[in-house]
Structures are given as structure tokens and as C-alpha cells.
C-alpha positions as CSV (number, residue, x, y, z in Angstrom):
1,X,-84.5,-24.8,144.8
2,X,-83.4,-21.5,144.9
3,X,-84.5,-18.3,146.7
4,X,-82.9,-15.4,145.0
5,X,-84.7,-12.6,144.1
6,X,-83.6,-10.9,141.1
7,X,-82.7,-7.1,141.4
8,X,-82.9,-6.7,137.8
9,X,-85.7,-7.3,135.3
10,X,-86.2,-8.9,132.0
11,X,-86.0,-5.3,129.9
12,X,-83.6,-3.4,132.6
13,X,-80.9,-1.8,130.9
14,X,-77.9,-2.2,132.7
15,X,-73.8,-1.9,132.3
16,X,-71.2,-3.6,133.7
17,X,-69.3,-2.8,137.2
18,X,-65.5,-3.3,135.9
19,X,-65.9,-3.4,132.1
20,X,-66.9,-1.4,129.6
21,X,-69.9,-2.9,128.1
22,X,-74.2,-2.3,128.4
23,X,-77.1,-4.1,127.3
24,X,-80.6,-5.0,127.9
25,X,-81.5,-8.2,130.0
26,X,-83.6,-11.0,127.7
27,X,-83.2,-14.1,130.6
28,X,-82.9,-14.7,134.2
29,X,-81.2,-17.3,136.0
30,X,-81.9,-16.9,139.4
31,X,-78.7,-19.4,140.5
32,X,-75.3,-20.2,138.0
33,X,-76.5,-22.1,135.3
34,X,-73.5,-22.2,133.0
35,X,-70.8,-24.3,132.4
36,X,-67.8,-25.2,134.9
37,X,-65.4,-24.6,132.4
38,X,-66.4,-21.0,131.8
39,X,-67.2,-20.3,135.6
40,X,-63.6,-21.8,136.1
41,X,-62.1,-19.1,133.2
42,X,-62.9,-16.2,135.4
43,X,-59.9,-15.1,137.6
44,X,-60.1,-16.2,141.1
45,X,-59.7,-13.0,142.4
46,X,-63.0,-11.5,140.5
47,X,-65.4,-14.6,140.5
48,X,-68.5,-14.2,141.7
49,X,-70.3,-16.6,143.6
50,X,-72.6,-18.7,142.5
51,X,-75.9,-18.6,144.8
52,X,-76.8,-15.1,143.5
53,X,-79.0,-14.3,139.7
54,X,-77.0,-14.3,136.7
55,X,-78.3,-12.4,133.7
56,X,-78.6,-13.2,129.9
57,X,-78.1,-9.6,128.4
58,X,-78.1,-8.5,124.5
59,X,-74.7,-6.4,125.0
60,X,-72.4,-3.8,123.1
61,X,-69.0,-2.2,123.8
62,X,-68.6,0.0,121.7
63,X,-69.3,-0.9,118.0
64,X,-69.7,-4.4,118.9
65,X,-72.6,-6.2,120.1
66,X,-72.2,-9.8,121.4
67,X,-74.6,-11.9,124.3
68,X,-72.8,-11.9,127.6
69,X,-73.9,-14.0,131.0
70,X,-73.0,-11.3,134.1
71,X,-73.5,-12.1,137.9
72,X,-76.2,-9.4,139.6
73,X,-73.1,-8.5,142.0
74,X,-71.7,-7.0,138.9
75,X,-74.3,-5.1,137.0
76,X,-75.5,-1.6,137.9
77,X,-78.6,0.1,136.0
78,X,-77.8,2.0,132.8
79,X,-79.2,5.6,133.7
80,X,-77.7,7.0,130.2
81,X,-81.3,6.7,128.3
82,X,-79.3,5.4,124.9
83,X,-80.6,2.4,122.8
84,X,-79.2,-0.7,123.2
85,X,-78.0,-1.2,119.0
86,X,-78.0,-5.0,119.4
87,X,-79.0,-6.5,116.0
88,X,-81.2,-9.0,118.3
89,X,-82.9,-6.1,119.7
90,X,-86.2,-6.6,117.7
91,X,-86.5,-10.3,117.5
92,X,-86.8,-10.0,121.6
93,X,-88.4,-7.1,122.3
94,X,-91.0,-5.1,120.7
95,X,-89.9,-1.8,121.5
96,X,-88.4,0.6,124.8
97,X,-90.6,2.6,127.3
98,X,-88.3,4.9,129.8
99,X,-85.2,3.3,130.6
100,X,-86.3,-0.4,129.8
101,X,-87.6,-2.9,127.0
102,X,-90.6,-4.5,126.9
103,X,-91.0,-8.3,125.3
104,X,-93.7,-9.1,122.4
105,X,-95.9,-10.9,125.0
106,X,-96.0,-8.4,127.3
């Protein structure tokens, strides 16, 4: 069973520590809980361990929006107050408040 406690929560708007991408958190995984083969893709030299959270965010670069599964060692909180434009956005989350989301059963 794990232990970790998450440093983010479901809502948090966060970017990314090397790339260039943002989006709002919709699941936690509080250990790896993806597949080998895509843990295994990541370069050696950037892979994050596994016994840490691993976040499920609604994400966009740019003019594209996508899902993208990101390690907590590698996420910092978005302090730029922009909407996340993610065309999932609304089916999630029933609107923003501050600087985070909030879910429809909240």
C-alpha cells in the first residue's frame, strides 16, 4: 500500500518542470500506475521514480490540448491565472475559483 502524500490536488493548475506544457489535474495516482512500456520510453537520464504521485492532467502546449500522465517531482504550480482551454474542461469540472478547478460533485 502506499504512503505518498500528494502535493498537488485534483483542480491544481500546474505546468511542467522541463517542457513546455500546463493543465489542470482530473486524477491522482498516489504510486506509478502505467504501463512498463511507457515508463521504459522515458530516457534514463530524466525518469522519475516510481514510489512518488503521478498526475492525470487535462493539458495544452500551445494550441494543442492532449491528456498527459507527469511524476509530482516534475510539476510546479501554474501561478499565471489563465484558463486551461482543454476541450474536456467542462465534462470534468464545473467551473474555476482562484487558481484551481473545482469537480461537479464538489
Amino acid at each position: 500500500m502506499a504512503s505518498n502524500v500528494a502535493k498537488f490536488s485534483i483542480g491544481s493548475i500546474v505546468k511542467h518542470r522541463h517542457f513546455d506544457f500546463r493543465g489542470v489535474i482530473y486524477d491522482v495516482d498516489f504510486e506509478f500506475n502505467n504501463s512498463e512500456e511507457w515508463y521504459q520510453s522515458i530516457p534514463k537520464e530524466v525518469r522519475p521514480k516510481k514510489n512518488q504521485p503521478f498526475y492525470h492532467l487535462l493539458a495544452e502546449s500551445n494550441e494543442v490540448t492532449y491528456e498527459a500522465y507527469v511524476s509530482e517531482q516534475n510539476l510546479l504550480i501554474d501561478n499565471s491565472a489563465q484558463p486551461i482551454k482543454h476541450p474536456l474542461i467542462n465534462e470534468i469540472f464545473k467551473g474555476k475559483k482562484g487558481s484551481s478547478y473545482f469537480k461537479l460533485s464538489n
